[in-house]
C-alpha positions in Angstrom: -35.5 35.0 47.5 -34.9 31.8 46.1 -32.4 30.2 43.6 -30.1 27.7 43.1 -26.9 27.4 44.5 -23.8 24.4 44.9 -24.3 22.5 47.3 -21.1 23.8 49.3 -20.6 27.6 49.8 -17.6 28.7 47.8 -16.3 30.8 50.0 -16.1 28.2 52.7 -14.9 25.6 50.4 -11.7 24.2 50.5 -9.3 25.3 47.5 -5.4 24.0 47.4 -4.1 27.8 46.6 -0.3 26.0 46.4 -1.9 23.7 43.3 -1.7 26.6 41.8 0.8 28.4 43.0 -0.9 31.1 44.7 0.6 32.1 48.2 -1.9 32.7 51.4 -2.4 36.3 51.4 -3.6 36.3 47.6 -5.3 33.3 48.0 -7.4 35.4 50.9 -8.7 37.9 48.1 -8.8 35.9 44.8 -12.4 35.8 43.7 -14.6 32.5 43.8 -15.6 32.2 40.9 -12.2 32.2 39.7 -11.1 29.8 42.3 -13.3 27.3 41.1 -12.9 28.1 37.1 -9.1 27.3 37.9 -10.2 23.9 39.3 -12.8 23.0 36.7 -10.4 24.1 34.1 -7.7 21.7 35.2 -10.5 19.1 35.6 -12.2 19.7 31.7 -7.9 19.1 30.9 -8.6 15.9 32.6 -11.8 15.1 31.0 -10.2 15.7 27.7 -7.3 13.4 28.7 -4.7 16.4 28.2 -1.8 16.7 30.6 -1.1 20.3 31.4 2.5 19.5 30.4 1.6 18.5 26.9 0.0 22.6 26.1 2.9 24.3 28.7 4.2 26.9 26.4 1.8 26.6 23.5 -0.6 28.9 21.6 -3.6 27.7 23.4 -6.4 30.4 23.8 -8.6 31.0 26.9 -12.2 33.1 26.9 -13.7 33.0 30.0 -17.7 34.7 30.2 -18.3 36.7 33.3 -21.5 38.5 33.9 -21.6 39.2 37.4 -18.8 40.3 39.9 -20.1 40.0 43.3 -17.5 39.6 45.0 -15.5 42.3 44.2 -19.1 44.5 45.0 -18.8 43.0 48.9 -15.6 43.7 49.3 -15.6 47.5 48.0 -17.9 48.3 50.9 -15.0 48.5 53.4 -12.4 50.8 51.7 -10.2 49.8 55.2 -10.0 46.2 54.5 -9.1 46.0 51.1 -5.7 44.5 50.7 -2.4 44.3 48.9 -3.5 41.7 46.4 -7.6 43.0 46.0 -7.0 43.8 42.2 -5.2 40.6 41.3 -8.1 38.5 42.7 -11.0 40.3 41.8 -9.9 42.1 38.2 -12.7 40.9 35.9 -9.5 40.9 33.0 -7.7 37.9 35.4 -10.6 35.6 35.0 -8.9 34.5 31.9 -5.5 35.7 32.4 -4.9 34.1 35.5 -5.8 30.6 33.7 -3.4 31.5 30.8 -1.0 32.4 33.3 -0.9 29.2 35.9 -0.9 26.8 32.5 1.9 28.3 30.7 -0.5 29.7 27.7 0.1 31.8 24.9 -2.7 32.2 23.1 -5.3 35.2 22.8 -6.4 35.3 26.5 -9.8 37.7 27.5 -12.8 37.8 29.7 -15.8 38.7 27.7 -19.0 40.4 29.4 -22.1 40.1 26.9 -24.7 39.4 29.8 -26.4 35.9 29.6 -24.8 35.1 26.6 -20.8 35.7 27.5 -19.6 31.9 27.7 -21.3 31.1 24.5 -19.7 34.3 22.8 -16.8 33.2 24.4 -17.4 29.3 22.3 -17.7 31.5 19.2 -14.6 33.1 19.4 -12.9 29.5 20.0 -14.1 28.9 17.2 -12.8 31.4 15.1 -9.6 31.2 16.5 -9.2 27.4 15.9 -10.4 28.2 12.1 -7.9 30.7 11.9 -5.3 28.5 12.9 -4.0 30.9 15.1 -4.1 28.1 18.1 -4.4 24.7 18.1 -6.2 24.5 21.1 -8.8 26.5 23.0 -10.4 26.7 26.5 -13.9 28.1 26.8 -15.8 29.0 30.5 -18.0 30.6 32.3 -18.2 31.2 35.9 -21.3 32.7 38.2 -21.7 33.0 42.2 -23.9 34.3 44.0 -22.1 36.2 46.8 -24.1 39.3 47.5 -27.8 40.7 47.6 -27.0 43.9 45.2 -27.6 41.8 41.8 -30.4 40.2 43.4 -31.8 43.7 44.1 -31.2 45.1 40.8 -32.9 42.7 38.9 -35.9 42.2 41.0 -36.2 46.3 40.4 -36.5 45.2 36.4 -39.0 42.4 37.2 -36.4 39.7 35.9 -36.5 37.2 38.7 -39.2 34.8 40.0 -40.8 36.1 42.8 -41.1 32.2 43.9 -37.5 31.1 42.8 -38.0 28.9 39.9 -37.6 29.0 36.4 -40.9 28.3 33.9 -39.8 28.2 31.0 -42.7 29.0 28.9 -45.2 27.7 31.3 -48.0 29.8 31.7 -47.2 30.9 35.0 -43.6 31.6 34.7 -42.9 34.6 36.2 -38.7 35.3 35.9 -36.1 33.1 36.2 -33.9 31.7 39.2 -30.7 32.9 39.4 -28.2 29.7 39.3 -24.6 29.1 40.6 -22.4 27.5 38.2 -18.8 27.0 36.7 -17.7 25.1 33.8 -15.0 24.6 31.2 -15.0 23.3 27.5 -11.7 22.3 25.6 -12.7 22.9 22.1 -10.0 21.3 19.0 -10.0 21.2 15.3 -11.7 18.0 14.4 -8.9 17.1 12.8 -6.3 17.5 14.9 -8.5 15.8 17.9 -8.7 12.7 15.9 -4.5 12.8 14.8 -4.3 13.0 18.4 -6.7 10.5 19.3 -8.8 12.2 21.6 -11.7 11.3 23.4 -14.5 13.4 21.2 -18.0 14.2 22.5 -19.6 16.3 20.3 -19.0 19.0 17.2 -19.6 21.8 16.7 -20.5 22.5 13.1 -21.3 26.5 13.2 -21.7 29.7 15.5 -22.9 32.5 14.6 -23.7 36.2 16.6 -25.6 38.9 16.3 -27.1 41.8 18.1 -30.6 42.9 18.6 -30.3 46.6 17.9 -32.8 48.8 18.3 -35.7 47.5 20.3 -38.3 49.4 22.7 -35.9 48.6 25.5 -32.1 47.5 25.5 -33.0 44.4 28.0 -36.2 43.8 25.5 -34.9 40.6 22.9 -35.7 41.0 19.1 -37.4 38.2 17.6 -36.1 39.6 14.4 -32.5 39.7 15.5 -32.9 36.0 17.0 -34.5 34.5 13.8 -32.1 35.8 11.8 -29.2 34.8 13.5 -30.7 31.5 13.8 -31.0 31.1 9.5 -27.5 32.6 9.1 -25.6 30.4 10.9 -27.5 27.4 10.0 -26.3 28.9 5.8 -23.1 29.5 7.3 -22.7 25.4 8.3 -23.7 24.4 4.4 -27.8 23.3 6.2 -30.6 24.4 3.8 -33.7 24.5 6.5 -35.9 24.2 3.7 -34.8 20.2 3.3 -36.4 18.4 6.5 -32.9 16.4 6.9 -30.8 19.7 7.8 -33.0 20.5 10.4 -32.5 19.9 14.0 -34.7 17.9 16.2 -33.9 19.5 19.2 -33.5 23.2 20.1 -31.6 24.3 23.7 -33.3 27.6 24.5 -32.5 30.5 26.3 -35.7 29.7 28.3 -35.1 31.7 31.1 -39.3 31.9 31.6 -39.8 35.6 31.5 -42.9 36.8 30.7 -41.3 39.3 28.0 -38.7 36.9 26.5 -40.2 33.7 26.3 -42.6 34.5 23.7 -40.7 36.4 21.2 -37.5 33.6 21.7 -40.6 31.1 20.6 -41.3 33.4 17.5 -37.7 33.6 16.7 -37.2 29.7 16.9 -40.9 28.8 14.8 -40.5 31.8 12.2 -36.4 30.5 12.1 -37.4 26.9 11.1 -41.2 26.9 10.0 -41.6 30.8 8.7 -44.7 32.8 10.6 -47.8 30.9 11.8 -50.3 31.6 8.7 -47.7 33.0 6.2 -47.5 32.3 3.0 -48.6 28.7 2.4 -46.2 28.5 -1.0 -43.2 29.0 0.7 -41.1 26.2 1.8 -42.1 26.6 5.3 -45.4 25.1 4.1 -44.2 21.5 3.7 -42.6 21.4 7.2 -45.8 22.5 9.1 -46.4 18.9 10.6 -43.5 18.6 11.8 -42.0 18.7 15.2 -39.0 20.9 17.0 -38.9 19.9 21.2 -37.3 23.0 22.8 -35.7 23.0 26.0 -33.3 24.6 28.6 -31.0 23.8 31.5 -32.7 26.4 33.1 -35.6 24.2 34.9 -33.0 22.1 36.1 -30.3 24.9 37.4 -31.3 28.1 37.1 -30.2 30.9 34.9 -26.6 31.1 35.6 -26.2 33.9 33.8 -22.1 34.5 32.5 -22.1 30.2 32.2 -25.6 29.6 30.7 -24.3 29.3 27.4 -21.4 26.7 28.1 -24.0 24.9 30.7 -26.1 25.1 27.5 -24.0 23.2 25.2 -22.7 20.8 27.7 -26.3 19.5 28.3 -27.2 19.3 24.5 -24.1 17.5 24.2 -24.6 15.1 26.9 -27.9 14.8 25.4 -26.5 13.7 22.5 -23.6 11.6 23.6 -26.4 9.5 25.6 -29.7 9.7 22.9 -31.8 11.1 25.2 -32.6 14.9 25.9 -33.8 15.8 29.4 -37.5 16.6 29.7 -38.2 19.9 31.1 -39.4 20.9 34.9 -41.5 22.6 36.2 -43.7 22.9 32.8 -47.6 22.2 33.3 -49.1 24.4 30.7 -48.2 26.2 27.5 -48.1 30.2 27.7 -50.7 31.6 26.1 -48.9 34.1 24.5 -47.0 30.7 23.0 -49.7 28.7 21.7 -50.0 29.8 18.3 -46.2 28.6 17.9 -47.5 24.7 19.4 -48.3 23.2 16.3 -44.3 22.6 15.4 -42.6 23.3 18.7 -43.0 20.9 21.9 -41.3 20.7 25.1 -40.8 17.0 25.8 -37.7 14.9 24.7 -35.6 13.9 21.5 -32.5 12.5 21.0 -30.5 15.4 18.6 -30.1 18.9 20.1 -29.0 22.3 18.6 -28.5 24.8 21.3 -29.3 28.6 21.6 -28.7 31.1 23.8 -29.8 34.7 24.1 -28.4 37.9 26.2 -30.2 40.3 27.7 -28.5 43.4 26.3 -29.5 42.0 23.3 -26.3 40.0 22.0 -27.0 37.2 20.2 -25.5 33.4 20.2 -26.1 30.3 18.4 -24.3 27.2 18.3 -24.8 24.2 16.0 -24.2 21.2 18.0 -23.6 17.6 16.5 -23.2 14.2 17.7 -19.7 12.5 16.8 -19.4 8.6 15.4 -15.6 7.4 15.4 -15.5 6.4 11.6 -13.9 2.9 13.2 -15.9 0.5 15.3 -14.8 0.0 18.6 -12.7 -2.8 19.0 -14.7 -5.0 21.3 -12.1 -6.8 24.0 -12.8 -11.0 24.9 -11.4 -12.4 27.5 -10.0 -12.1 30.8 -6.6 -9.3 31.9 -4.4 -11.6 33.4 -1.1 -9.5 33.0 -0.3 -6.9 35.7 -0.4 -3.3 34.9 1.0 -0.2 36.4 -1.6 2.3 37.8 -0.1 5.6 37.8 -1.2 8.2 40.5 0.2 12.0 41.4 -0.9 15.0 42.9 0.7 17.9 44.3 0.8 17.2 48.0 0.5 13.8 49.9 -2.7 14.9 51.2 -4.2 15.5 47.8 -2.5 12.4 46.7 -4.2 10.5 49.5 -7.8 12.0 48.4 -7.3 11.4 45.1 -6.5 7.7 45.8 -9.6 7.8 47.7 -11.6 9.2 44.7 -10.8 6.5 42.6 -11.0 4.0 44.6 -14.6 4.6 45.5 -15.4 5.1 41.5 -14.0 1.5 41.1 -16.2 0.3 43.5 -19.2 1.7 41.9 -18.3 0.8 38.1 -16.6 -2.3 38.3 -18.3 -4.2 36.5 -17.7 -1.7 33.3 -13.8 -0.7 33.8 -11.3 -2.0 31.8 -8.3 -1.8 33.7 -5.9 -1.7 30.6 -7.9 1.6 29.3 -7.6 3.3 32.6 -3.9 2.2 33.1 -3.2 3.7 29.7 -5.2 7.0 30.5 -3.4 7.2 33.8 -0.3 7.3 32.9 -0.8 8.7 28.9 -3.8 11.1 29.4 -3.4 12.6 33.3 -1.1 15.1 34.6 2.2 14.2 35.9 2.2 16.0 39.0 5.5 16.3 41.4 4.3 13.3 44.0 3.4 10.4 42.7 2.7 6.5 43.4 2.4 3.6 41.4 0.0 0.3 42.1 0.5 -2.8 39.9 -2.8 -5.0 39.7 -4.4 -7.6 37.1 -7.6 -7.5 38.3 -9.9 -5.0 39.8 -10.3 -6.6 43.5 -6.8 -6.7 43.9 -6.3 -2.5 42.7 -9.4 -2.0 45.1 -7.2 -4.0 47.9 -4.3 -2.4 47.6 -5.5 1.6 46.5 -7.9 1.0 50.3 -4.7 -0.1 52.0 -3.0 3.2 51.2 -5.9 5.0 52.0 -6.1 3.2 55.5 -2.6 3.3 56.0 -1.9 -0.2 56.3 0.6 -0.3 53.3 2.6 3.1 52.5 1.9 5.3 50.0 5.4 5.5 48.8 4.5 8.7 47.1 7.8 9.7 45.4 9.0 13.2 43.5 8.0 13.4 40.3 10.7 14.5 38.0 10.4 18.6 36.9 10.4 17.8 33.3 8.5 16.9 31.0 9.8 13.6 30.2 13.3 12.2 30.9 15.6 10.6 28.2 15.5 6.9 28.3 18.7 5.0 27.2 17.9 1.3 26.0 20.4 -1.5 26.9 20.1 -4.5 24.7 21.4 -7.7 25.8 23.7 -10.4 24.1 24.0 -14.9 24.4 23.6 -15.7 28.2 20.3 -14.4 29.0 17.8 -16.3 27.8 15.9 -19.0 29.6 13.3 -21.4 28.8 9.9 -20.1 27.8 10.9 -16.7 27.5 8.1 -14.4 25.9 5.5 -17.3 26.3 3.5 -15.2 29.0 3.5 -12.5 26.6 2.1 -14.3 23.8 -0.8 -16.2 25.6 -1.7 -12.6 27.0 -0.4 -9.9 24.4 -2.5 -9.9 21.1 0.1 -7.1 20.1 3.1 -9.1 20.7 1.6 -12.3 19.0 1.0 -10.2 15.9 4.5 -9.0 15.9 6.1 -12.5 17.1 3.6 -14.1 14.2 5.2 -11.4 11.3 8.4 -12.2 12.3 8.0 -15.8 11.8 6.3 -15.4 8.7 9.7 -13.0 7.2 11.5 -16.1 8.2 9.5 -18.7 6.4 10.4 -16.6 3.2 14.4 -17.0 3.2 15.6 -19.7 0.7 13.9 -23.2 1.1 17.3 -24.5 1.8 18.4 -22.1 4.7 15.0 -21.1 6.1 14.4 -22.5 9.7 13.0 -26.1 10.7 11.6 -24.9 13.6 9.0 -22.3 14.6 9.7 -19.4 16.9 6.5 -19.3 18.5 6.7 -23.0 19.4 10.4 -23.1 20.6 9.8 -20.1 23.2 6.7 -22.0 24.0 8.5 -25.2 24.8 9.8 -25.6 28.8 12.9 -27.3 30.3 11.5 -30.7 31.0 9.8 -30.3 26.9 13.1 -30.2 25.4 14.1 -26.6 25.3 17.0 -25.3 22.9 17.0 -21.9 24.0 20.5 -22.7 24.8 21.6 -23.8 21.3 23.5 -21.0 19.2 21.4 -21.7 16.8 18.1 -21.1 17.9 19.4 -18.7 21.2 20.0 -15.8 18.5 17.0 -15.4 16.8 14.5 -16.5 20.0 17.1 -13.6 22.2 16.4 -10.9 19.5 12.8 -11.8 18.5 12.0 -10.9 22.7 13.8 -8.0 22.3 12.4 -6.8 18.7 8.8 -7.9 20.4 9.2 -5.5 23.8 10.3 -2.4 22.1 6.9 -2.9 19.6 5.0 -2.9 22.8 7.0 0.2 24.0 6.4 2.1 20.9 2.8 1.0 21.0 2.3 2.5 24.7 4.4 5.8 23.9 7.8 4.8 25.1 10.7 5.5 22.8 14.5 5.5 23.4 16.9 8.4 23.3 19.9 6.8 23.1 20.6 2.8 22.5 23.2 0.5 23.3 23.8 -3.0 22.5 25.7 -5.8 24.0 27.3 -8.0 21.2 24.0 -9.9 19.1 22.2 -6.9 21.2 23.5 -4.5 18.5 21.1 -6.1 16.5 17.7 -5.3 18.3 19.8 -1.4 19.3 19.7 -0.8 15.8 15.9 -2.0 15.1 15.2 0.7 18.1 16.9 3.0 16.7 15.5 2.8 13.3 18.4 2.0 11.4 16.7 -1.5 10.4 13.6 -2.9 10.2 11.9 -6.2 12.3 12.1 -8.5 9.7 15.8 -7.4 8.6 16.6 -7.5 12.1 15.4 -11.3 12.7 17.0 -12.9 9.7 20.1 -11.0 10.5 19.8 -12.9 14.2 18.6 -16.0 12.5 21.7 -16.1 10.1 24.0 -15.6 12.9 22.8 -18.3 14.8 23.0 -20.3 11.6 26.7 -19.3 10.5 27.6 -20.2 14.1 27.2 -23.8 13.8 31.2 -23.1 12.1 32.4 -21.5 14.9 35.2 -23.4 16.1 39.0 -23.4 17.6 42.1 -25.1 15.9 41.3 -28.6 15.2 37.6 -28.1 16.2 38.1 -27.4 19.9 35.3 -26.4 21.6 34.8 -22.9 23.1 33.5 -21.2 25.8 33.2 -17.7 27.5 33.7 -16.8 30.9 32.4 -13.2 32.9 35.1 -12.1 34.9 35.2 -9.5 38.0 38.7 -7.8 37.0 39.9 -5.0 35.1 41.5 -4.6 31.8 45.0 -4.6 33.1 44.4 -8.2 35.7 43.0 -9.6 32.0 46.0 -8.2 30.0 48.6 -9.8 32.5 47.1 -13.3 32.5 46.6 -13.6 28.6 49.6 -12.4 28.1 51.6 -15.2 29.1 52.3 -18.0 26.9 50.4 -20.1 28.4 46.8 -18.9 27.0 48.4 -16.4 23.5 46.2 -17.9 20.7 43.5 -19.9 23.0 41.6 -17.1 24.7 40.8 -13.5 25.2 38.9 -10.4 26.4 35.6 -10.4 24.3 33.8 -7.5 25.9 34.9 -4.5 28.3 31.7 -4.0 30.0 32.9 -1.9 32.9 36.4 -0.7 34.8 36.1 -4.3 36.8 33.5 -6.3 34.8 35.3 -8.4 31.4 33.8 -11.1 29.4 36.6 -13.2 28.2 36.4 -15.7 25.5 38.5 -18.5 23.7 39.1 -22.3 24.4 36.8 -24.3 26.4 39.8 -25.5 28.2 41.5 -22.2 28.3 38.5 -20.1 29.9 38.0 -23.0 32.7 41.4 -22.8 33.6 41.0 -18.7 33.9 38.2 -19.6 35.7 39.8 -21.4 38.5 42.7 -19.0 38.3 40.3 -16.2 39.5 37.9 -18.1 42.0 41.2 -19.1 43.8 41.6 -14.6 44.1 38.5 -15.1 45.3 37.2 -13.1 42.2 33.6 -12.9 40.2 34.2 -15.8 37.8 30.8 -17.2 36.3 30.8 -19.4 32.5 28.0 -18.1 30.4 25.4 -20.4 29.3 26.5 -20.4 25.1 27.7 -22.8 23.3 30.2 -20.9 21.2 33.1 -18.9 22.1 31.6 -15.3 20.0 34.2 -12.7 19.7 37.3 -14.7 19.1 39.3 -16.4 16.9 36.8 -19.2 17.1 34.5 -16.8 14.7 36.7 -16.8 12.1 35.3 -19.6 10.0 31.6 -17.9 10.7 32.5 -14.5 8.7 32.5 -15.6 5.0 29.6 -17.2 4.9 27.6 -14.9 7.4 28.8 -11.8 5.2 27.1 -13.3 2.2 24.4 -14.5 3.7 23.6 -10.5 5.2 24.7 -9.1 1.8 22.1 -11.2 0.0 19.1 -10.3 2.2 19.4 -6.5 0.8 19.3 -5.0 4.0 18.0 -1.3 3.9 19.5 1.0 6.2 18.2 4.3 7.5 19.7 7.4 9.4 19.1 6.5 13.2 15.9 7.8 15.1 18.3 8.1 18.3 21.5 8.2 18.9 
């Protein structure tokens, strides 16, 4: 007997039972079909660019569809050899459980059994519990094997399957349908909340609807009744009047499973659904749609009947179907049934690009799912140009051999797609959209060729892996440090302009608050052009003036482009004129407040000054507080300098006289201590300030700064 299996044999396929936690003796018993539902469950997470950390401890719900249970039928034949853990991998109720289990779930968890139709029952009640707002997020699957000769046996005994192994749907010589491997997972959201979230959407679903066939001369016999009425309900039920050509679908996924008993009355459920019965009443309003054209089709051709995943292998086909405008012609279809020719005139078997699909059990409960295409209300933003600034690829997995296939995994899809990969989208969805699994590795690359060079390095072994323990949580605090005067350096933030639209926008807005102050205090100069301008141009990064504002407009700058990627601080600090860009990060003040308050202490400290206009400078220091305290207290240096910052138990930043801070200077370097003068032209935090606070103060107090209670601490 024929039919259509993986193209490895589950039971000898690998499966990485420590992923998911499942030690060796229950591993040895657990059910393939659940093995591979648990990995193409973590992989539709992936697909939907989900981490499993992000739904750990939520109300997500998990419906799996099981038909079959082969596995559990072999190993019953040996009482003798059945183990310790037989129940936990082969209970039919653990097929879902076990998923809700492994990622931290809450939500309404079940396995439901409604023959060929259980994965698309188990889509409907998704749906229902998303509309219900009982979850924000739920997991549909299926999952079918074929492990053993019993269901083969059975069915064959009620003329089900294809003596010849293939399945016809409604070809005139289809004789049963193929039985068909197959696992697969759907992650189903409110629309709404999938776009708040900005996920990746593929399709909607507008309506489901069940049913059940009832009383018919057999319980496996389908009722074309049952089916057509399910069908119009549940096209009502999603607001589509099917007497109005537009609400109609132009593309219908059948059960098709090619049996010579089902295949006709699915066709006279589908035509009496949409077009009323072949010469009915000619004044109905089935009348004006009789020229018209359904194409039906199903997965089955192509796979086989999988049986507990034909419905979610249903849908997934319509909706690549739709995502790419084209639906799949049929196989294995040379002529029309006769028993199906008097439904020809409106339904076809060929191609079209919308698709509605359907799906039928055969104990006679019903499915139907109305399937749309998605359009993001916002074009895409189209990207010019060249990626010339290196970004951080993120990898993890949860063992350096995994970590070294998965490296290998990507790498070879790079080298098949590069020509379409835009490194920054897959750098974002790496680290924003993936897993964080305990070993990870980061690769830093600009272009594709050199992430291909360096991800085949690792693989070969040439360079390490340097594949380093994730941390358990889900996200760390992060503390952000702010710096003061001393840092800056010609051209600073040029690099990111020329190759961050994001950070031009925000340098651009800050320039533009600027060029609104007072005609007589605004700036002269521009901040674009003066963190554009090198040494040998002229730079005055080093003037108080200018040093300020160009130091905090970096800073403002990179935490906009932290916020932007996802990155926010817990906790702040800021070192002196870095209070300034603290409290922007921390939400107290806003950009443009921020800048001008820069911009006006860089102004006010043109004033700064010592007795009779001395000139000041300041001086970081290797000593502690009490080395400090016993040199400026001596008369020598009372009045002309002292400590402007405690940084650390040995690190001081001392401040005063320009004569009085290079004589400390020299003091220390003949100790043989850390003594370095800091590139600023003023001496900040000293008595040389003093003639900067009047006029700063009322310069801050006539901006109307808003403040606002602090996003961190």
């Amino acid at each position: 007997m024929k039919s259509y299996y993986l193209s490895k044999d589950p039971v000898e396929r690998q499966f990485d039972a420590p992923f998911f936690g499942i030690n060796a003796a229950e591993a040895n018993v657990l059910d393939p079909q659940l093995r591979l539902l648990m990995e193409t469950t973590y992989e539709a997470l992936e697909s939907a660019g989900l981490p499993m950390e992000t739904l750990q401890g939520s109300d997500t719900g998990c419906y799996v569809g099981l038909m079959i249970g082969e596995y559990e039928q072999f190993m019953m034949r040996d009482p003798e050899s059945i183990g310790q853990y037989h129940v936990m991998g082969t209970a039919r109720s653990l097929m879902a459980n076990r998923l809700s289990y492994f990622f931290d779930w809450h939500g309404p968890s079940m396995t439901i059994d409604t023959a060929c139709s259980s994965s698309l029952v188990a889509i409907h009640q998704c749906v229902q519990l998303l509309r219900s707002r009982h979850s924000r997020v739920a997991i549909a699957a299926g999952s079918n094997m074929i492990l053993d000769p019993i269901t083969h046996i059975t069915e064959s005994k009620l003329s089900m399957l294809s003596p010849d192994g293939q399945s016809r749907m409604w070809d005139a010589s289809a004789n049963g349908y193929a039985r068909g491997k197959g696992v697969a997972t759907v992650v189903l959201k409110r629309l709404s909340d999938a776009l708040a979230d900005g996920d990746h959407i593929e399709s909607i679903i507008r309506e489901t609807g069940l049913n059940q066939d009832s009383k018919t001369r057999g319980i496996t016999l389908p009722s074309a009744t049952a089916q057509t009425a399910l069908i119009q309900s549940t096209h009502r039920r999603a607001g589509l009047n099917l007497a109005s050509p537009a609400d109609r679908p132009q593309y219908f996924e059948a059960h098709g499973t090619g049996t010579p008993a089902g295949d006709p009355i699915e066709a006279e459920a589908i035509h009496n659904a949409f077009f009323g019965e072949p010469g009915g009443d000619p004044s109905d309003y089935h009348a004006r749609q009789r020229d018209e054209t359904l194409f039906v089709g199903s997965i089955k051709t192509v796979s086989g009947h999988t049986e507990g995943t034909a419905g979610v292998a249903a849908v997934l086909k319509a909706s690549l179907a739709l995502q790419n405008g084209v639906v799949p012609p049929n196989m294995l279809f040379e002529k029309l049934n006769p028993r199906i020719e008097r439904f020809s005139r409106q339904l076809r078997v060929p191609t079209s690009p919308l698709s509605w699909p359907d799906t039928f059990g055969f104990g006679g409960a019903n499915a139907h799912v109305i399937l749309e295409s998605y359009t993001s209300p916002e074009p895409v933003q189209v990207k010019t140009g060249h990626q010339t600034v290196p970004v951080p690829f993120v990898f993890s997995a949860a063992s350096g051999k995994s970590l070294q296939g998965y490296l290998k995994q990507f790498a070879d899809l790079l080298a098949v797609n590069k020509s379409s990969v835009d490194l920054e989208d897959v750098a974002f969805t790496l680290h924003a959209r993936r897993s964080r699994l305990p070993l990870g590795t980061t690769v830093t690359a600009s272009v594709i060729d050199d992430l291909l060079a360096t991800l085949n390095e690792k693989i070969q072994g040439a360079a390490p892996v340097d594949a380093v323990l994730q941390p358990n949580d889900a996200r760390r605090s992060i503390l952000g440090l702010f710096t003061g005067q001393g840092a800056q350096w010609p051209r600073m933030g040029a690099e990111l302009m020329a190759t961050s639209p994001a950070a031009t926008e925000m340098f651009e807005a800050l320039e533009r608050r600027l060029t609104r102050l007072p005609a007589v205090e605004r700036p002269s100069w521009s901040l674009r052009e003066e963190l554009e301008r090198g040494a040998d141009a002229g730079s005055r990064v080093g003037e108080a003036e200018l040093s300020q504002p160009l130091c905090t407009a970096v800073q403002l700058v990179l935490v906009h482009l932290l916020r932007s990627s996802g990155i926010t601080f817990d906790a702040v600090a800021g070192h002196s004129s870095g209070e300034i860009a603290a409290a922007y990060s921390a939400g107290i003040i806003s950009a443009e407040d921020a800048i001008c308050i820069a911009y006006y202490r860089g102004l006010h400290s043109k004033l700064a000054a010592g007795k009779d206009g001395k000139k000041g400078a300041m001086l970081a220091a290797g000593i502690t507080y009490e080395d400090a305290a016993e040199l400026l207290d001596s008369d020598v240096y009372l009045g002309r300098a002292n400590v402007a910052a405690y940084n650390s138990s040995n690190s001081l930043t001392l401040s005063g006289d320009a004569d009085a801070i290079e004589e400390l200077k020299e003091i220390l370097e003949d100790e043989d201590k850390f003594a370095r003068t800091l590139k600023v032209e003023k001496a900040y935090h000293s008595h040389h300030t003093w003639p900067c606070a009047i006029p700063y103060a009322a310069s801050l107090k006539a901006l109307d700064i808003q403040l606002n209670a602090p996003t961190c601490t």
